[in-house]
C-alpha angles and dihedrals in degrees: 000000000000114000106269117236128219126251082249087057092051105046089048091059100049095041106030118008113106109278096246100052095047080052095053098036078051095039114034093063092041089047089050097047087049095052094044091045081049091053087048100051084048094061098065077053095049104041091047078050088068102060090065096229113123096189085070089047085052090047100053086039089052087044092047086061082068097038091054083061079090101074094065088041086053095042097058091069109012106049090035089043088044106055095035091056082047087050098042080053089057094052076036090226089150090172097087110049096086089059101048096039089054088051093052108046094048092042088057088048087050097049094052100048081056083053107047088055096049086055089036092059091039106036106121092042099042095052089050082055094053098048109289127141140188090277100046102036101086092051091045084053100054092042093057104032086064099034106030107022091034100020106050105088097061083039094051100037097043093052082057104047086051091063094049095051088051107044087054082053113261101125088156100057096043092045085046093046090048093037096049088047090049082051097047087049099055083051090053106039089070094045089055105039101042103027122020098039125069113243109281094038097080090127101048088048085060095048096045084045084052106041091049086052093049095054098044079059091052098048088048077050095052085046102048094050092051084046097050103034103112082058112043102025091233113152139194097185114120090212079071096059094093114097131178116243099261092053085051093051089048102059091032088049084064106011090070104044084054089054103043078036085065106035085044082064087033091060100033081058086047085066086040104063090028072058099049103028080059086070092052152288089279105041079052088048087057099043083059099054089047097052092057092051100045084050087074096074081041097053087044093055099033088055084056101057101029077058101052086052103086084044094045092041095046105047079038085064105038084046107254105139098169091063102040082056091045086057109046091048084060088055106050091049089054092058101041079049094051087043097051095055091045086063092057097046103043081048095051098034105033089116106056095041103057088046086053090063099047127052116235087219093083122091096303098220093061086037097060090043098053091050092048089050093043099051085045103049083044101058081047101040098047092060089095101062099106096044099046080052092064097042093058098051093047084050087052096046088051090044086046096051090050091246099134088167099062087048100055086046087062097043096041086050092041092043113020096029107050104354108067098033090043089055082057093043093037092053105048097051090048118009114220094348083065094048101052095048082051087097112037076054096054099045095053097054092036092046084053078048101044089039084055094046088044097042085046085050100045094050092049091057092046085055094057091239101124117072115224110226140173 
């Protein structure tokens, strides 16, 4: 377990280390634990991959539609709870933390429970809805009765748990917890699949792989905040779940346009693959593979602004506006930097990537065709990695500084505005080449939107004309 800091430690690091070093101490960790819970995510991709058959790959890509459902679940209260008790840190009313993290973290249990039954009284239906189809809907089954329906709970909670850890200031626990689940997945993937599980049951071998990692992470989690919390205030104890109404409309302010931010992008994604499903069990294949490798650039930029949030959020609170904007420059050119460089490699490199992820054991013919969709729907694809960078860290700045409307504006224009009619417009001018330029298209309009929303922001705090509140 990673050494614990002191609250001195903390609080000079958020109010008075060099900006590029408090980034990196925030971001690094959470970097590493996206891009190892992306690793781990593409696993179940890569050893489905093995067996040669393209209509499991479809399965687990049309699942992870449901699985990705977490993130807003998480976000409610993980992403709410977390920057108001960064921003509680930076008005140093400590009091309080025990309280909100408690709610959080068994609002978000409730809520999933809520959630894992929905999906458990509509599955089939509801995976023929997303794409499935009679080849593909037994494997689909299997991967989200055991991950989604079963596995929820340690997914959801310890997400949660994650945002709290890091927004008291503990990056390096919650990257290690995240990043030590993503590792004991990929060894188990393998153990399940290939060993363990009889032929034909591939995709049950990687939920089950999944769902045991995920819990192992929850119960590190469990285990760090009991450890830490004389330090952080964070609490487990369900006496500490009751929380006043302004504490409730402080995690919810932001808490909500974090989660509708996120199933606004969930069911734009939904159109997306009954778009694409419509083409074919390989086109969606490779939709799938190519979905796991553009989310590298993604992880990357999304780890730089989940971890500025604590710092934005924090000197946001405690009125120093100089080094909340310091900060948030550094991370913006992070992530165009980080962008940039995702163009060039996807472009140099579309072709052994998307092999990496498909035997070539499998019928040959639907094989081939998979890869050559795939390489193509990737040099396309990947054309959106500097603008969704930006996105992200103008949605993070809007979610730290407690200003949940200016984030779902964002979110409603970018998903509801351009990216869901372009995907129908896209589509039928050019079939799957026009879905898959949908959303390059729609980050580009909606980053000029969300720098507008964030520069208008930024000078009317300079001008003293909105208020910070708690």
């Amino acid at each position: 377990m990673a050494k614990l800091q002191t609250k001195e430690e903390r609080d000079l690091l958020f109010s008075s280390a060099p900006v590029g070093k408090a980034l990196m101490t925030m971001a690094i960790p959470t970097i590493v634990s996206q891009l190892i819970n992306l690793i781990y995510n593409m696993a179940d991709t890569f050893f489905v991959g093995r067996t040669g058959n393209p209509y499991m790959i479809a399965a687990v890509s049309v699942s992870f539609t449901l699985f990705l459902f977490n993130i807003p679940l998480s976000g409610l209260f993980g992403v709410g709870g977390g920057s108001y008790i960064a921003r509680l840190l930076g008005k140093q009313q400590y009091d309080k933390i025990s309280h909100i993290c408690a709610f959080s973290i068994y609002g978000s249990l409730a809520l999933t429970l809520v959630y894992s039954l929905a999906v458990f009284l509509t599955l089939e239906p509801l995976l023929y809805l997303l794409g499935a189809s009679s080849e593909t809907i037994g494997f689909a089954k299997q991967y989200v009765m055991v991950v989604v329906i079963i596995g929820n709970i340690p997914t959801v909670v310890s997400a949660t748990m994650s945002h709290m850890l890091r927004n008291a200031g503990y990056s390096k626990q919650a990257g290690f917890g995240l990043s030590g689940g993503g590792i004991l997945n990929i060894l188990l993937d393998p153990l399940f699949m290939f060993v363990l599980m009889p032929d034909g049951y591939q995709v049950l071998g990687a939920a089950i792989a999944t769902c045991l990692a995920n819990t192992a992470t929850l119960i590190y989690f469990i285990l760090v905040i009991q450890r830490t919390k004389d330090e952080t205030g964070l609490s487990l104890d369900i006496r500490n779940v009751k929380v006043d109404k302004e504490d409730a409309v402080e995690i919810f302010k932001v808490g909500i346009p974090s989660a509708i931010t996120t199933l606004l992008m969930d069911f734009s994604n939904m159109f997306l693959n009954a778009s694409m499903a419509a083409h074919g069990d390989l086109q969606m294949a490779a939709y799938g593979i190519v979905g796991k490798i553009e989310r590298l650039s993604n992880a990357i930029c999304l780890g730089i602004s989940i971890g500025s949030l604590p710092l934005i959020a924090f000197n946001f609170s405690a009125g120093n506006f100089k080094r909340m904007k310091a900060i948030i420059k550094a991370a913006i050119f992070s992530s165009l930097c980080v962008g940039l460089c995702s163009i060039g490699i996807y472009q140099l490199f579309a072709a052994p990537l998307v092999h990496f992820f498909i035997s070539s054991k499998g019928n040959a013919q639907e094989v081939a065709l998979t890869v050559s969709y795939g390489i193509s729907f990737l040099r396309l694809r990947c054309l959106n990695a500097p603008f969704t960078g930006l996105n992200f860290a103008a949605n993070n700045t809007f979610q730290a500084t407690g200003d949940g409307k200016l984030s779902l504006i964002q979110a409603f224009i970018r998903q509801m505005l351009l990216y869901v009619p372009l995907i129908f417009i896209l589509d039928k001018l050019w079939g799957e080449t026009g879905l898959m330029l949908s959303y390059p298209v729609t980050e580009v309009v909606s980053c000029l939107v969300a720098l507008l929303l964030l520069i208008n922001k930024l000078k009317k705090l300079s001008a003293g004309k909105t208020a910070v509140t708690t």
